[in-house]
N, C-alpha and C positions, 0 to 999 in steps of 0.2 A: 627756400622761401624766406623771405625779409620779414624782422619782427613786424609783428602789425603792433601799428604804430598805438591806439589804443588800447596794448593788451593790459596793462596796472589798475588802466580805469574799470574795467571790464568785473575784472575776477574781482566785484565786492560786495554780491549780493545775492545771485542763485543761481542753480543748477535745473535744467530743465531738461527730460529725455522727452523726446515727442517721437514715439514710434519709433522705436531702436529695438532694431535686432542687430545679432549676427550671431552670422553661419561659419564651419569649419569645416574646409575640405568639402566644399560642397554639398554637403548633405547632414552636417551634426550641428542641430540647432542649439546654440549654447544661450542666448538671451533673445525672446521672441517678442515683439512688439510692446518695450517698455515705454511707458507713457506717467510723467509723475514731476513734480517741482519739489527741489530744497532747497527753504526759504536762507534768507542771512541768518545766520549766528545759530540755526540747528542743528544738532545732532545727530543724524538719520543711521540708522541703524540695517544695512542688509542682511537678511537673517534666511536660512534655509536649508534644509540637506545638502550634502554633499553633490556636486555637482550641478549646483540649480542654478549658477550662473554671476553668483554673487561677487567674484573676483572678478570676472570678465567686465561686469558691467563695472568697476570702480577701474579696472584699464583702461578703459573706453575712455572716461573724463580726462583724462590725458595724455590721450594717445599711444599709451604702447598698444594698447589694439584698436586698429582703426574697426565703427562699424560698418556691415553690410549694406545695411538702408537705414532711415533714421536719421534724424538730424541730434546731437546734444549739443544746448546753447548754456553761454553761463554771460547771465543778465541782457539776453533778450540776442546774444553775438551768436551767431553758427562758428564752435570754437575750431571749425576745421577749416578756417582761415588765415590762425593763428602758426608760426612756428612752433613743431612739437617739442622744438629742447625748449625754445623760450617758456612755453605753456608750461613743462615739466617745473621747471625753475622756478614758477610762480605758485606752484601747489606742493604741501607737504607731502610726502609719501613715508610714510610709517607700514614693514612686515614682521611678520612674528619671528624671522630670522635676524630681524636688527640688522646684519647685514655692515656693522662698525668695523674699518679698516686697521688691522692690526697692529702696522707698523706707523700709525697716526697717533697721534697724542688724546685724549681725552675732547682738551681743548681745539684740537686741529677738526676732529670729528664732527663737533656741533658746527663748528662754520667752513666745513667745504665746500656749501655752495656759495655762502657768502663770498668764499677764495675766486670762486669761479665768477662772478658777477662784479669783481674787480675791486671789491673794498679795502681798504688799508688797513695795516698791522693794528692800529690804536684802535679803530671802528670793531673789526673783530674780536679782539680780546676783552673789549667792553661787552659784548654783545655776550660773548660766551659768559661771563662774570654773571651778566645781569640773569642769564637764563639757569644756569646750574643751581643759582644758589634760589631760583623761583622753585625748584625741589627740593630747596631743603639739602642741598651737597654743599659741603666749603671750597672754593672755588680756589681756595690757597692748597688744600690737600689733594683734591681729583682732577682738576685743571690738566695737569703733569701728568697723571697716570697713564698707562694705557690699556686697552679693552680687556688682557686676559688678568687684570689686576682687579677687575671687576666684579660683582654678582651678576647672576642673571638680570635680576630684576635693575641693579645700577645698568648695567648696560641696554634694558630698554629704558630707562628711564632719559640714555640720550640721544639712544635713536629719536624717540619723539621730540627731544628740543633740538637735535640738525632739521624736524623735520619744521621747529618752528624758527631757525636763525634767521632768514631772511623775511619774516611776519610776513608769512602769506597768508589769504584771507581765506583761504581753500585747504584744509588736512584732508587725506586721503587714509585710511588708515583699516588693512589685511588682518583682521585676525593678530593686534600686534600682543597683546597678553596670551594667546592662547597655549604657550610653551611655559608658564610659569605656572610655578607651584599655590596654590587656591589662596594661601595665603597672602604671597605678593601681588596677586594675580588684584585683589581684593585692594589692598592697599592701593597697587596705581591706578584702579577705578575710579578711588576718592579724587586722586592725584589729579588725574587729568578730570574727571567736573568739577574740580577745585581752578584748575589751570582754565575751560572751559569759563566757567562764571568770571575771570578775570579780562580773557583775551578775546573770547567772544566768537571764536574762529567758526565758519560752515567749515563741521565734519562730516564724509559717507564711513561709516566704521562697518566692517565686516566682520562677521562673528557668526556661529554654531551655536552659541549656545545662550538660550531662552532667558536666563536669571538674567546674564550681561547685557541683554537686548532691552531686557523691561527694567532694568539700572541703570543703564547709560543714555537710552534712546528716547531725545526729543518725539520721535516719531520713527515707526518700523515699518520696512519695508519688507513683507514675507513672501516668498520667489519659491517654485517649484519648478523645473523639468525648464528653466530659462523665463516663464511667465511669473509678473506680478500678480499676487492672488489679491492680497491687502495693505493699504499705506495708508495707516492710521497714527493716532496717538498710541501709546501702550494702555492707556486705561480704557480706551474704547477695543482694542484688539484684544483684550480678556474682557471687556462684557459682552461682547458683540463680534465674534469672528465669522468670518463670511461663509466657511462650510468647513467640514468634520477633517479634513487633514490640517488645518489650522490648531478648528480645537486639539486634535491630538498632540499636534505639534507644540502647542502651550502646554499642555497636562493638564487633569482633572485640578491636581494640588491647586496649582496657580488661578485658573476661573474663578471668576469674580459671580459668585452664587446668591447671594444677600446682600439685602439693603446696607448692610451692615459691614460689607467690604467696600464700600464705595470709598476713593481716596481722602485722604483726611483736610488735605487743599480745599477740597468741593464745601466744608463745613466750619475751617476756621476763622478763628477772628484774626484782624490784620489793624488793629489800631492799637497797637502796644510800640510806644516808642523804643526807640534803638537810641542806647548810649555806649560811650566811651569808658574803657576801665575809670582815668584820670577826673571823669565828670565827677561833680562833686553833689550830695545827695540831694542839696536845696535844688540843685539844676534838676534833677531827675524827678521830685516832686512836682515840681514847675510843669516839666513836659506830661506826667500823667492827669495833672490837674487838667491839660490845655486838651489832652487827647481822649479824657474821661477813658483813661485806663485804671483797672487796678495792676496794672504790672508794668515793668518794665522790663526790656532785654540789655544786657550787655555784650559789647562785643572788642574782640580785640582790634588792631593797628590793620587787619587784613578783611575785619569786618566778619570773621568767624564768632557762632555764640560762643561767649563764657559761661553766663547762665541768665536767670533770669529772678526778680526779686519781686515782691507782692509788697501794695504798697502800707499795710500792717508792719509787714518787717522792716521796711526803711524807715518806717517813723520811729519804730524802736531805735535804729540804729542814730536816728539823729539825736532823740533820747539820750542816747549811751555814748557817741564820740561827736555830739555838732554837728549842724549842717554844712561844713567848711568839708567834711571827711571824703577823701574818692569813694564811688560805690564800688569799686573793684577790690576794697581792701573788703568788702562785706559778704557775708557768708552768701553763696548763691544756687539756684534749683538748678542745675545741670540736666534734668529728665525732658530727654526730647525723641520725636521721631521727623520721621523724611516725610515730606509733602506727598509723597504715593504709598504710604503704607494706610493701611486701611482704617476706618475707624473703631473695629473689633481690638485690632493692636493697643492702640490706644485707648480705650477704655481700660483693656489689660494691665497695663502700663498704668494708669490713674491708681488702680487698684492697688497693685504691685509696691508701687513706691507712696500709698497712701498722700497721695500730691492732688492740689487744688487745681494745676494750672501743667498744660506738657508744652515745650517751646515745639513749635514745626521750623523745621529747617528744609533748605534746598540740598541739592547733590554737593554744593560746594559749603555746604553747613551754615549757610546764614540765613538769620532768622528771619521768617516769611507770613511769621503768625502766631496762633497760639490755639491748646485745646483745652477749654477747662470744662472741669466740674458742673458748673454752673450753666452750661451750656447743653446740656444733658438732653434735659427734658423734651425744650424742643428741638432739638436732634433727631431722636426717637421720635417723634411725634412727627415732625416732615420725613424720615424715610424710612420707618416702617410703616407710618400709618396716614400718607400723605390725604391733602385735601378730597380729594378727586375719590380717594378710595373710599374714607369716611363715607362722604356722601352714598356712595354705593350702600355701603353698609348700613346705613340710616335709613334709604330707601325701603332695604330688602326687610329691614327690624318692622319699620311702619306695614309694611304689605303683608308680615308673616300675623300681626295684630288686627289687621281688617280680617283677615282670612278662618281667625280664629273667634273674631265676632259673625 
């Protein structure tokens, strides 16, 4: 079959199963009538026991297994019109075997498919340059290496950029940390929502295990016995799971039981300006004055927090060295949490480091808001004791008072 001629334009926006199964050998149903959209630039997380269908269906998106019945369309295409190597070539495929060619270079590895799609010497070794050193690898020292010169964890680290050399808009991605030790394992979580927040990519990411689903996963898709049970956010799939092998399969730990775990997104503030280390402090007064913040954030060249400064201490600091001085030379609050850690944590955390103000960050660590002190009260007030319930309570106070005249 001849490339379809539209397939680039295609794969840059979503993933659609409408009613997809399939069967094996005629009688072993491995995915039974999936039905669900993955929007552009999310993360969707397949999540499930053992054998529930979760690789089959991430096959399916690009053809090493074709389905039964069922159509899966990617932006609105029935993609089984498309050529399967072409298709394959347009979507990253990241496994937990890595799966890097031994007697390849480093460099040769991140862009073999680039090789195969015909690009020149100078296009490729830019490409791998730019990509190695987007983790943090010196692209003069690992470039040249090869795979068994590697860590475990360096060498997933290029399976995923071969799986990003040719920017495809589509990762495909099996359980690829599951063979790493909790530590590194941990570490390229950061990495890729770090890499994620930059390149924006639709990933289907497969995984076992519940922490990495509710860490990684814009949205989780929970699969038993080949059926979808639930395709939620992760913060509605721990307050609200659809029935008891879900919740098990979350854990009591995890469940979201109190007003008071509700994520801390739901209740920050987000009008605290974002500066640059090199800003200088009259600028940062300017912006909180314009933004009616008492804080401001700083951030580095990637747009990661440094920390964040209250505007008490910048005035001292203008005090002390002029308003001419960078805010990044000035001492700063580093206490932050993740936009889905709960608001229990964070009170914690208030406590803990006797702090006014916690910066909330994203998965890729920039600053999305803020939690203070100050904010407390009515906090507490809208979710343990919101409107609707007062009222109740006030009703029942007035009724138990007549009752007693």
């Amino acid at each position: 079959m001849a490339e379809h001629p539209q397939l680039r334009s295609v794969l840059q926006k979503v993933i659609t199963f409408d009613n997809v199964s399939k069967i094996f050998d005629g009688e072993h149903v491995a995915v039974d009538q999936l039905s669900g959209t993955v929007e552009e630039g999310q993360l969707v997380v397949l999540i499930g026991p053992s054998g529930c269908g979760k690789t089959t269906t991430l096959q399916m998106v690009n053809r090493l297994v074709e389905p039964t019945s069922g159509t899966i369309y990617v932006n609105d295409q029935d993609h089984s019109t498309f050529d399967p190597v072409k298709l394959r070539r347009t979507m990253g495929y990241v496994i937990q075997e890595i799966g890097l060619f031994p007697h390849m270079t480093v460099g040769q590895n991140i862009t073999v498919v680039a090789d195969l799609e015909g690009w020149d010497r100078d296009k490729k070794e830019e490409r791998a340059r730019d990509l190695i050193d987007m983790v943090g690898m010196d692209p003069d020292i690992y470039l040249q290496r090869y795979p068994r010169e590697l860590s475990g964890g360096q060498q997933q680290r290029i399976g995923v950029l071969r799986a990003l050399a040719v920017d495809p808009d589509i990762l495909l991605m099996d359980e690829p940390f599951g063979a790493l030790d909790p530590l590194t394992r941990d570490q390229l979580q950061d990495e890729l929502a770090d890499l994620q927040e930059r390149v924006k990519k639709t990933i289907l990411f497969v995984t076992h295990d519940m922490d990495e689903a509710l860490k990684m996963g814009d949205g989780i898709m929970m699969m038993q016995e080949g059926r979808l049970l639930q395709f939620d956010t992760p913060e509605e799939i721990l307050k609200d799971p659809n029935n008891q092998f879900i919740a098990e399969f979350i854990g009591a730990e995890r469940m979201i039981l109190s007003p008071l775990d509700v994520p801390v997104k739901e209740v920050m503030l987000n009008n605290v300006p974002e500066m640059k280390q090199n800003d200088s402090l009259e600028t940062c007064l300017r912006a909180m004055q314009d933004a009616d913040s008492d804080y401001v954030s700083v951030v580095d060249d990637r747009g990661k927090l440094v920390g964040m400064m209250s505007a008490d201490s910048l005035q001292e600091m203008v005090d002390d060295r002029g308003r001419d001085s960078a805010v990044g030379e000035a001492p700063l609050n580093n206490t932050r949490v993740q936009q889905r850690d709960n608001i229990m944590e964070a009170v914690h955390l208030l406590v803990e480091t006797d702090s006014d103000v916690i910066a909330v960050v994203d998965k890729g660590k920039r600053p999305v808001g803020t939690f203070t002190r100050g904010s407390l009260p009515q906090i507490l007030t809208e979710k343990i004791w919101p409107r609707d319930a007062a009222a109740t309570h006030n009703a029942a106070e007035e009724s138990e008072v007549e009752d007693s005249q």
